[in-house]
N, C-alpha and C positions, 0 to 999 in steps of 0.2 A: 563511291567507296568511302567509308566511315573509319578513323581512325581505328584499329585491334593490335591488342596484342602479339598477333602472330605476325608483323610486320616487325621486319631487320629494321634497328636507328642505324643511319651510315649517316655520320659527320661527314666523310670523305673530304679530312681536312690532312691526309698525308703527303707530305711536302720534305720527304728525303729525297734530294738527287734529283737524278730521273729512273728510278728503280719504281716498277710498278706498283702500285696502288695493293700489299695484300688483303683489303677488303674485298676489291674491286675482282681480282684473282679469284676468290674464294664466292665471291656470286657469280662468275661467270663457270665454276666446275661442278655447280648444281646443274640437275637433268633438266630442269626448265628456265621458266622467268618464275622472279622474286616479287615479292611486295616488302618495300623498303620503306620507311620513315627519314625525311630530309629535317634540316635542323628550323627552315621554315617552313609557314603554309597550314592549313588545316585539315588534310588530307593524308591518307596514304596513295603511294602509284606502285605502278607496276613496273621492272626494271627489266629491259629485253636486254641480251647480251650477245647471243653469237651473230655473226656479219647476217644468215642471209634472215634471220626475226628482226632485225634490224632493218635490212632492205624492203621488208614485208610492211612494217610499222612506215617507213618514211615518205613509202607512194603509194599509202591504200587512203581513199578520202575520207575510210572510217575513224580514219584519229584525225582528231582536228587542234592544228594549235590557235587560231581563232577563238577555239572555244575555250580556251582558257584565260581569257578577257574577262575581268569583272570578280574573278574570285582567287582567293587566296591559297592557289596554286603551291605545290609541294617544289621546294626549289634553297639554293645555297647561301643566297644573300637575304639580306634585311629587306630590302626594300630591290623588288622585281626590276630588269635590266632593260627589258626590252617597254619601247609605249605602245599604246592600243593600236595603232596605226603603221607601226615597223610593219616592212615586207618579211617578217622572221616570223612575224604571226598573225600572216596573211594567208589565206588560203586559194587553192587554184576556184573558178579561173580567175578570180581577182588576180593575184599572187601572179599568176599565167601571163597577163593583159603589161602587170610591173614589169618583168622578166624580160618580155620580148623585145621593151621601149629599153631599159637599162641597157643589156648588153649591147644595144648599140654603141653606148662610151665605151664598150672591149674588144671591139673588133681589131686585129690584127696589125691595122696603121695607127688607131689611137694605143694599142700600148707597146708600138715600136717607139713613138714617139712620149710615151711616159718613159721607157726604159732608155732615154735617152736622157732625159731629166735624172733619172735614179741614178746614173754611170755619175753625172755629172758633181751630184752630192754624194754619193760615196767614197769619190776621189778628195771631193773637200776635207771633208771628212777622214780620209785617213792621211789625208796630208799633214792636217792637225795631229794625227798621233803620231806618227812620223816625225814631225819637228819635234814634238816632248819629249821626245824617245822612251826607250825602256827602262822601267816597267812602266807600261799602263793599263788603265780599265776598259777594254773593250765593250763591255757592257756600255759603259759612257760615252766611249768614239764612236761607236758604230750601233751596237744593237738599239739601243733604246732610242738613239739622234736618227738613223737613217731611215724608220718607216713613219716616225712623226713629221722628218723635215718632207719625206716622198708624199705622205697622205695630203699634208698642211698645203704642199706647195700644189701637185698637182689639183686639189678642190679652190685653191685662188683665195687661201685665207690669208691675212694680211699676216706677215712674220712679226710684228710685235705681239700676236694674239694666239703665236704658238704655245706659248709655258699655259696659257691656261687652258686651252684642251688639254694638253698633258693630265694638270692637274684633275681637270674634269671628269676624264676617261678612269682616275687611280680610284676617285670615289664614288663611281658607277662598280667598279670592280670587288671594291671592299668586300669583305667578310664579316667585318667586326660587328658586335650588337649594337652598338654606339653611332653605325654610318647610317643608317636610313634618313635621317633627315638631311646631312649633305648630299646623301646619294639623288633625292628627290629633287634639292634647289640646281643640283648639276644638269639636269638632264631639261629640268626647266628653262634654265638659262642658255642647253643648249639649242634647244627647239627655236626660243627667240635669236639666239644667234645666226642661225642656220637658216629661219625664216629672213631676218633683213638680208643677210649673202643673196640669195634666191633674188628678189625684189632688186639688187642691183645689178645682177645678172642676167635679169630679163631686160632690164633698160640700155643695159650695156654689156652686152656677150664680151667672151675672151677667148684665150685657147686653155681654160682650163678645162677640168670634167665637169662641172657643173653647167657651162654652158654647152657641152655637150649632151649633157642628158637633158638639157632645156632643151634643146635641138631636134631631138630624136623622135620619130613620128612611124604610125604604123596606120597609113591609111591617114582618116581625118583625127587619129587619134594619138594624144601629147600628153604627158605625166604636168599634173594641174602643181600649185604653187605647192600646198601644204606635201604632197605626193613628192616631190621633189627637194623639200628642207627634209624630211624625215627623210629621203634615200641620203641626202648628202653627209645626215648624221650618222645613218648606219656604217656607211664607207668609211666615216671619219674614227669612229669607235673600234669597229673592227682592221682597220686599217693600222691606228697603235698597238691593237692586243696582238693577234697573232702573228705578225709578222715581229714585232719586240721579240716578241719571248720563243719564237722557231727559229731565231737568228743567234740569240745566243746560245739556245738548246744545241743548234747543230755545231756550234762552233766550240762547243763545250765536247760534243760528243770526237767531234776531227782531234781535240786535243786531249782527251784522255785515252782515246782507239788509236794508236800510230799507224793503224795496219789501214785503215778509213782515210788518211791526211796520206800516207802511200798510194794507194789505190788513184785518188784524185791527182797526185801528182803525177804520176806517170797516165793515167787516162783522164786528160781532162776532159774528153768528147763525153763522157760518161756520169757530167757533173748533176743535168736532170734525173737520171732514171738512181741516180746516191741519192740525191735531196729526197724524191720520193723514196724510197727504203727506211730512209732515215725519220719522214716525216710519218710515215706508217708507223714505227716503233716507239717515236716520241711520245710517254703521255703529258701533252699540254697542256693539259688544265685538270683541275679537283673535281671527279665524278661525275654529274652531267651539267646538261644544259638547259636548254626551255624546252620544258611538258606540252605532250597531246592529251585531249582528251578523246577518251571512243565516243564519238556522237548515237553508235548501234551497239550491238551486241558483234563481236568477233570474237575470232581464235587465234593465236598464236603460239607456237611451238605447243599445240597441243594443250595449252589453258586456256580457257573461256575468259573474254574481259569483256564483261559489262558496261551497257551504256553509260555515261558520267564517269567513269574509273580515269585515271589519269596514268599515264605511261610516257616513262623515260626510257630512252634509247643512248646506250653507252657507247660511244665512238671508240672510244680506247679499245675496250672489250672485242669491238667487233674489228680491230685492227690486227687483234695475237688469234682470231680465231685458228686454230690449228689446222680446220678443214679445208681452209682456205690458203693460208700461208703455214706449211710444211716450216717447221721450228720458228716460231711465231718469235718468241723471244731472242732470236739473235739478227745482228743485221748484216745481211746479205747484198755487200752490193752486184753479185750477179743474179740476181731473183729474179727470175722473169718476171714482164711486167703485168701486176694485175694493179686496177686501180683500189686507192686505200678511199678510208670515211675521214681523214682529218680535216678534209673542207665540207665535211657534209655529205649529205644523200639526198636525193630525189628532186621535190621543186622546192625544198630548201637548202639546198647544195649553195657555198658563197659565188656568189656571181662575180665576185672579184676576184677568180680565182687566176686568170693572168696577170693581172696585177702582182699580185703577193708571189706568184712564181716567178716576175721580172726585177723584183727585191729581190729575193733567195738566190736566184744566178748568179746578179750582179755583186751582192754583198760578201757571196761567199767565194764566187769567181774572182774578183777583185783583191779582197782579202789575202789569197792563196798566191798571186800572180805578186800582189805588193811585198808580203813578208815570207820569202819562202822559209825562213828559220823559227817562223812563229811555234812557241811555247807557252806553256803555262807555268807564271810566274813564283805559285804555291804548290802545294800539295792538293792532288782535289778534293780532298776531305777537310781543305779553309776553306773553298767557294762558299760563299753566303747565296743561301736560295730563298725566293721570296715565298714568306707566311701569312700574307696579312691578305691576298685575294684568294680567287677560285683559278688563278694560273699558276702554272710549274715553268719557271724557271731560273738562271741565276742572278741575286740580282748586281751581283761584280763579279766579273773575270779578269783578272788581272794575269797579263803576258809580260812575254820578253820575245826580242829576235833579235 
């Protein structure tokens, strides 16, 4: 597909609140998929929206995110997130072969025993807020400290070498025209990072995850050195973004819904099937993510996409679909459950997805058990939301209890 005219530009740099995206609205109430213009890339793509175009696009092998290696892919940052070699833009059965060897670090006794790690720095941690007393930034106690210190600690990276993931991961994230070049030395210097980890982790295992996924075998078959620093990056990246910013999201949302911070109080058994309502409703990040490309000719929702055309798939979009979630826009915590796309679909779905759900229990369960008078300290129209990525969230919330 060739740059035209008839392609929508969508910045998708709106960053009010968490009120949804009205571009994003207004492409998903047309009768089909769109052809959008992103701020980078040389390309137009195609933009799928309602859930099941979406389920169609994320397990047909005719869109390939592989194949958008090597070229200047239609996308939100300067300088592209993901490297040639992520399992994010791996294809099955490569992709297949990664999957089967990782989730062995997820099986059910490794993350009873991370979620016993997380219990343990969440308490730290609001111990600290706890002694400051009120007001404080929760954003700073807890959202942004508890899935760096949980990612950090569980992959066995040394705690003076926390602040500079931090920092690494903000300039992987950036937006601005100005970041491409630190975005690029970030990701380089993580790669070297993450390879010597690996290298002393095969000489000397531990009980972190990394020697766990060193570990992990299917048959005569084991995730090789470079296989293994790039899965430890991925976890490590995605381990500060969405878990950061669904923590404060949701703790933003308990504290301006009183009737949501009620509901969990008197049912706490019911704190998983809120967290997913809640995570369904949240839009966490600015417009999409990483592009397929159609390697054949396909159809979707009744348009022809062309082999080489490039096609984004909107999670948000396909979370309010109506057909699927009866009053998309309100949060229901008695919805029955259907599962949402905020970790993904198909065999790019986040493989860490008990992970990140053994943060959100414990951060929000804890939270709620620690401060039962927790408030918010302003009016929610002072929360400061962050501008300067492709995430929605806030980035202070200042309480009282």
């Amino acid at each position: 597909m060739t740059p035209s005219d008839e392609a929508i530009m969508c910045p998708f740099d709106f960053s009010k609140g968490l009120e949804f995206d009205p571009s994003l609205a207004e492409l998903m109430a047309r009768d089909s998929i769109t052809r959008i213009r992103l701020p980078y890339g040389d390309a137009d793509a195609w933009l799928v929206t309602g859930f099941d175009a979406v389920r169609q696009v994320t397990t047909d092998q005719r869109f390939s995110r592989a194949g958008i290696m090597g070229s200047d892919y239609p996308r939100l940052t300067p300088e592209p997130i993901v490297s040639p070699e992520s399992i994010n833009v791996v294809d099955p059965p490569h992709s297949s072969r990664l999957r089967r060897l990782v989730s062995q670090a997820f099986t059910k006794g490794h993350v009873e025993r991370m979620r016993r790690r997380i219990v343990r720095l969440a308490d730290t941690l609001l111990d600290e807020m706890a002694a400051q007393g009120p007001p404080a930034d929760l954003a700073h106690h807890l959202s942004n400290r508890l899935p760096q210190h949980t990612i950090c600690d569980v992959l066995g990276i040394e705690q003076d070498d926390w602040p500079r993931m931090e920092q690494y991961v903000h300039q992987l994230l950036s937006t601005g025209p100005d970041s491409r070049q630190s975005a690029a030395t970030a990701k380089s210097e993580l790669r070297e990072y993450f390879g010597g980890l690996v290298e002393k982790r095969r000489s000397s295992p531990g009980n972190d995850l990394i020697s766990a996924l060193a570990a992990a075998k299917d048959g005569e078959d084991v995730l090789d050195d470079q296989e293994l620093a790039v899965m430890a990056l991925t976890l490590m990246l995605s381990g500060h973004d969405t878990a950061t910013c669904q923590i404060s999201n949701i703790c933003y949302l308990l504290l301006t819904r009183p009737e949501l911070m009620k509901h969990l109080r008197s049912r706490p058994d019911t704190l998983t099937a809120v967290l997913n309502e809640m995570l369904r409703f949240i839009p966490f990040r600015k417009g999409v993510g990483i592009p397929r490309v159609a390697v054949e000719d396909a159809e979707v929702d009744g348009v022809k996409i062309r082999a080489g055309d490039f096609v984004h798939v909107s999670y948000l979009t396909a979370n309010r679909d109506p057909e699927r979630y009866p009053d998309p826009d309100a949060i229901d915590p008695d919805r029955p459950s259907l599962p949402h796309m905020t970790f993904g679909w198909g065999g790019h779905r986040c493989i860490a997805v008990p992970l990140a759900m053994a943060e959100l229990e414990v951060a929000i369960g804890r939270l709620l058990e620690r401060f039962p008078e927790l408030r918010l300290a302003v009016p929610p129209e002072e929360v400061r939301w962050d501008t300067e990525t492709i995430r929605r969230f806030p980035i202070e919330l200042p309480v009282a209890w």
